[in-house]
DRENGU-790362 format. One record per residue: x, y, z of N, C-alpha, C, O, CB in turn. Coordinates in steps of 0.02 Angstrom, whole numbers, plus 50000, padded with zeros to 5 digits. Glycine has a CB too. Layout:
BEGIN
XYZXYZXYZXYZXYZ;...
! end
This chain:
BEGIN
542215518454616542745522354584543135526154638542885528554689542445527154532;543715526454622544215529154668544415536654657544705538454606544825524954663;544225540754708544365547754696545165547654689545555543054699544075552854757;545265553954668546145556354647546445556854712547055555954712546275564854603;546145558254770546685557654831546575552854870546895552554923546745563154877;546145548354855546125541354877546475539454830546785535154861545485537654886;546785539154753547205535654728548055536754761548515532654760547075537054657;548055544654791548655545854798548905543054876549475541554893548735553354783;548265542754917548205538854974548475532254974548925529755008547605538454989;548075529754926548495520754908548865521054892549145515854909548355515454867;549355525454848550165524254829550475524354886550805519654908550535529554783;550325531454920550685529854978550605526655036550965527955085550835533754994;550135522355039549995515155077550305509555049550345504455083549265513255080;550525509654989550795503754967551525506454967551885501554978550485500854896;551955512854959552395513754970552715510655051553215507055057552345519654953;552235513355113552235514455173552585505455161553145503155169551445517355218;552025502955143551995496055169552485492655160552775489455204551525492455148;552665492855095553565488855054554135492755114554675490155128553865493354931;553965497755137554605500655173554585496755253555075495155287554555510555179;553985496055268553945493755362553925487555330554255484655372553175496155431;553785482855285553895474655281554655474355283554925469555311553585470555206;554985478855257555975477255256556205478255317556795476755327556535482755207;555855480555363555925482555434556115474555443555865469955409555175486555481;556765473655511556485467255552556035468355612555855473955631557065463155580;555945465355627555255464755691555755468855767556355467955779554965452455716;555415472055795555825473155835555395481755845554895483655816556665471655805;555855485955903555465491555926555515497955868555115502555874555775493856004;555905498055822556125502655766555525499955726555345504855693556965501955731;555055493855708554585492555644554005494555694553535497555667554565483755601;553925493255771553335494655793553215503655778552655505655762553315491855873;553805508555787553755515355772553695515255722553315519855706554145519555785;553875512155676553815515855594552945514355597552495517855575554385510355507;552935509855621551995508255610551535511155628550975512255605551705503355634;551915512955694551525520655737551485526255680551085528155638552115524955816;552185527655702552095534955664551735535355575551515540455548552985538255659;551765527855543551495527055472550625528955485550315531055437551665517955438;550325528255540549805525455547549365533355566548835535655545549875518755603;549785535655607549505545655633549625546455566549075547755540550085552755702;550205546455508550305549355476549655551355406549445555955371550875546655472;549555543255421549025543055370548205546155369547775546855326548985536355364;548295547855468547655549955479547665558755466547235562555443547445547355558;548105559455482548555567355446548195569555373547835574455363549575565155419;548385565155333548215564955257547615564155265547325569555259548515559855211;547165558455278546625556855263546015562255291545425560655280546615550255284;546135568255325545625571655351545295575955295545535576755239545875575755408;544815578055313544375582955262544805589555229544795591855172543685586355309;545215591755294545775595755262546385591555269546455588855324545895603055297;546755590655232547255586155254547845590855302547985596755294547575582255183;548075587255338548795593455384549545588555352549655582555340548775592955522;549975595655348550565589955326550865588455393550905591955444551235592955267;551115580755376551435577455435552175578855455552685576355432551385570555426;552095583655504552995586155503553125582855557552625581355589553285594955512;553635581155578554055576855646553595578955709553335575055749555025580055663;553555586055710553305588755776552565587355783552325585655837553435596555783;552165588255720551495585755728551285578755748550835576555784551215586655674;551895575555700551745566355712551585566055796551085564655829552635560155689;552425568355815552575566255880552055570355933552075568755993553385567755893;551625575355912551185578155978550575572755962550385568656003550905588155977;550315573355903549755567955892549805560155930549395557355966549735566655811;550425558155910550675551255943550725552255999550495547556032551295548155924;550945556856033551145558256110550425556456162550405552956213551415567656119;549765561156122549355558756164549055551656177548705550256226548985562156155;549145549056148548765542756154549385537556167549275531556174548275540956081;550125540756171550645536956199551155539056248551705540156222550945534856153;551135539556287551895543556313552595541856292553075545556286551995542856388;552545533856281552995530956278553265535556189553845534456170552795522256290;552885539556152553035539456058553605542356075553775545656124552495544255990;553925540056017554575545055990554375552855991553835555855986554795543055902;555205555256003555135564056004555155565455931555345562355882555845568856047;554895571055941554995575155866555865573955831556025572755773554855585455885;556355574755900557045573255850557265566555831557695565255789557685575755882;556965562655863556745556255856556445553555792556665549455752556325555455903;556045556155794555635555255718556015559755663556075557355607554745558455722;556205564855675556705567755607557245563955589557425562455532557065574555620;557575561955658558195558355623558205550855632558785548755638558875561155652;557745546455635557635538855634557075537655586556985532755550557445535855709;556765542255590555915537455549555735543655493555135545055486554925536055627;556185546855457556115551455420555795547755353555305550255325556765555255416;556035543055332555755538055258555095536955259554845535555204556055530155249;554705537155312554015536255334553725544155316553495545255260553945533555422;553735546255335553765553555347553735556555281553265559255252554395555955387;554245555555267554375558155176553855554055148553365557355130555255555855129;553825549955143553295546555094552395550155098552055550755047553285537255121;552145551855164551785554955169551675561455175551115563955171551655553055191;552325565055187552445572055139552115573055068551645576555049553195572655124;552645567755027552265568354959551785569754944551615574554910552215564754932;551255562954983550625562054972550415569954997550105573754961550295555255012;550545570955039549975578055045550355583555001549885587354998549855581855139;550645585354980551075588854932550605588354851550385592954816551945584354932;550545579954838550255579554794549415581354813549055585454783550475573354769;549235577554865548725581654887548355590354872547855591354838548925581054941;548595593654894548885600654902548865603154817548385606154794549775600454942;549365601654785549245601854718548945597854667549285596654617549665602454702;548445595954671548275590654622548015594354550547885592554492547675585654658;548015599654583547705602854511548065605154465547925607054409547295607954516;548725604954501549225608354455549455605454412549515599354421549715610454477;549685608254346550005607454279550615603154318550955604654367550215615454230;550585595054258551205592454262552105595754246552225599654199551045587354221;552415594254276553055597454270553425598254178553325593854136553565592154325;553655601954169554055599254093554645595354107554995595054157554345605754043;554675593254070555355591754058555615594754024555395598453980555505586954041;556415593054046557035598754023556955598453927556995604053901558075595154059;556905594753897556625592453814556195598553816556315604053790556115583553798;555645596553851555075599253829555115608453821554765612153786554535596553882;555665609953868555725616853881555625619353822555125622553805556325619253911;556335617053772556425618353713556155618653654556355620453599556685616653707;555575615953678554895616053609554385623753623553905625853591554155606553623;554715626353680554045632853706554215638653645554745639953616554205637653812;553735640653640553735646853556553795652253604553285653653635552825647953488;554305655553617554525660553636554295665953620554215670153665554985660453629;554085668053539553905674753518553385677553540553285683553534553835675353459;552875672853575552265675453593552545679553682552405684653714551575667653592;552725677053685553055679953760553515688653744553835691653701553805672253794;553185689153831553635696853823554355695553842554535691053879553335703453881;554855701053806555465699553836555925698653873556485698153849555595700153831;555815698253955555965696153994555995688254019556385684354045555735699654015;555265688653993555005681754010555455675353963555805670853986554125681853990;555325676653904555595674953833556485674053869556705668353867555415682953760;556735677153886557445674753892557505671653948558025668353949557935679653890;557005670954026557135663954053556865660054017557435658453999556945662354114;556465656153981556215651353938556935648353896557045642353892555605655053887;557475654253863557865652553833558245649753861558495645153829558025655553806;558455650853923559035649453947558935641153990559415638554018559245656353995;
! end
């Protein structure tokens, strides 16, 4: 059985993956693979760390000289990046109450609320 952040792990391994297969072959898919690959080790730790440009690129740095810079990675390989944002985001919150929707707002019983509160709800 698959724990809840090993499920959120595989989305975003299967996200990662559909995005570096549209890659063509070349030195831009070997970085996205790099940086996909620290990124994931980012997430996958006992505490997870979120993967920001500057972390990727010091993590990658040691074991490469050649890695992309941090501005490098913000402004070329950011789609990688974002995708494993999420994941630790969702990570991070997993416990939290799903979002409403804007519908749903409008079903909240207001009277039980004090009145402050009660008129952001309305609005």
């Amino acid at each position: 059985m698959v724990s809840r952040i090993g499920s959120i792990i595989a989305i975003a391994e299967i996200k990662a993956a559909a995005l570096l297969d549209a890659l063509p072959d070349g030195k831009a898919k070997s970085n996205n693979e790099a940086i996909n690959g620290i990124c994931r080790a980012l997430i996958s730790r006992k505490t997870p760390l979120l993967p920001t440009a500057r972390l990727v690129s010091e993590e990658g740095g040691k074991a490469n000289p050649h890695f992309p810079l941090e501005r490098t990675i913000f402004n070329s390989y950011s789609k990688v990046i974002r995708i494993w944002k999420k994941a630790y985001y969702d990570i991070m919150n997993i416990d939290a109450d799903a979002p409403l929707a804007a519908n749903d707002v409008e079903s909240i019983d207001t009277s039980v609320l004090d009145s402050t509160t009660g008129n952001l709800v309305e609005r």
